[in-house]
N, C-alpha and C positions, 0 to 999 in steps of 0.2 A: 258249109257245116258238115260234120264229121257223124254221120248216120250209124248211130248205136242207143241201144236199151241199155241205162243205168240201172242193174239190181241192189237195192238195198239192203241188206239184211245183216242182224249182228251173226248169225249161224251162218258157218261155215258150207256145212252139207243142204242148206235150203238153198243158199246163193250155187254151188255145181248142180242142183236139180234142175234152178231158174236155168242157170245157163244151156243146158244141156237140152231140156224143153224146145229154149228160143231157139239153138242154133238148128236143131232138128228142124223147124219150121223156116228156117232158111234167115233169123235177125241173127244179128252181133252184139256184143253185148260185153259190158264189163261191169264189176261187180268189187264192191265196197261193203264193208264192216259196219260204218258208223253213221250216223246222220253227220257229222263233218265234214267226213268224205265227201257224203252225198251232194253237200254244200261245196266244196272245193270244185267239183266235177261240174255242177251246174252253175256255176260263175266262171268258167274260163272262157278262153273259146271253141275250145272242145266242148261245148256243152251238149248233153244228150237230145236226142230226136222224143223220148219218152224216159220216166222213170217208176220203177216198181220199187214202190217206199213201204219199208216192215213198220209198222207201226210201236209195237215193243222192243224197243232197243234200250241198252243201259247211257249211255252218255246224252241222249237227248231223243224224247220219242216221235216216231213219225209226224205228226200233225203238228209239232212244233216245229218240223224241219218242212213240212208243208208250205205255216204260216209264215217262214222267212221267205221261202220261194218266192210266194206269191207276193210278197210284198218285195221285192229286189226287180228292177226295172229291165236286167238280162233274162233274171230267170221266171218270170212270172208267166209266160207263154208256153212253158216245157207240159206238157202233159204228164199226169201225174197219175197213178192209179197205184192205191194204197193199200197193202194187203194187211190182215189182223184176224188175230181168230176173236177179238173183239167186235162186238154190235156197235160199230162207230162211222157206219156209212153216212148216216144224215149230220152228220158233225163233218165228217171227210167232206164232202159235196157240199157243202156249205162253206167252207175254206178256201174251194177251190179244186178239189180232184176229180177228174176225169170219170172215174168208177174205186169202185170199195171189189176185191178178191178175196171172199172169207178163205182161212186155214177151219182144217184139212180144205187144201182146192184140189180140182180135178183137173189135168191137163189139160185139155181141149178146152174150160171153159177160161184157164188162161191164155191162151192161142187164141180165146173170140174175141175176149174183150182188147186184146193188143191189137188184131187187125180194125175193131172196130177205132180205134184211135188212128190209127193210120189210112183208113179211108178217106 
């Protein structure tokens, strides 16, 4: 398997901060628009090591690209940590994800919660 952080975000400049963040802490990482995408990426066989799924996106919102994940038999295992400047951790976590990263986040406590999935 192909060891990368899928970013999810319909924003452009959140997805180079994500990316910018990870690589500085040493992950790889590629980065999608849409929850489609994010669909597309986590059904191939490149599928992600982890992904960081936006919750507000226009074509289809995070927790409903959560609840495909987790019910698809490739991708249900991907670790998922869902970022939102919405109060929807105990919804997220109950679907299925890893951890909730509220917006505004602070870098490092993105950096904890990624290593802690990777430990």
């Amino acid at each position: 398997m192909v060891e990368y952080i899928l970013v999810v975000d319909d924003r452009r400049y959140i997805r180079r901060l994500f990316a910018e963040v990870l690589s500085n802490a040493g992950y790889e990482s590629k980065q999608v628009g849409s929850g489609d995408e994010c669909l597309g990426y986590a059904l191939s066989e490149y599928k992600p090591s982890l992904i960081l799924l936006d919750n507000n996106m226009p074509d289809i919102c995070g927790l409903d690209v959560l609840q495909l994940l987790k019910k698809d038999g490739l991708a249900k295992d991907i670790p998922v940590i869902m970022v939102s400047g919405e109060e929807i951790e105990e919804q997220a976590k109950k679907q299925g994800a890893q951890d909730v990263l509220m917006k505004p986040f602070d870098i490092y406590e993105l950096i904890h919660k990624v290593r802690i999935v990777f430990e």
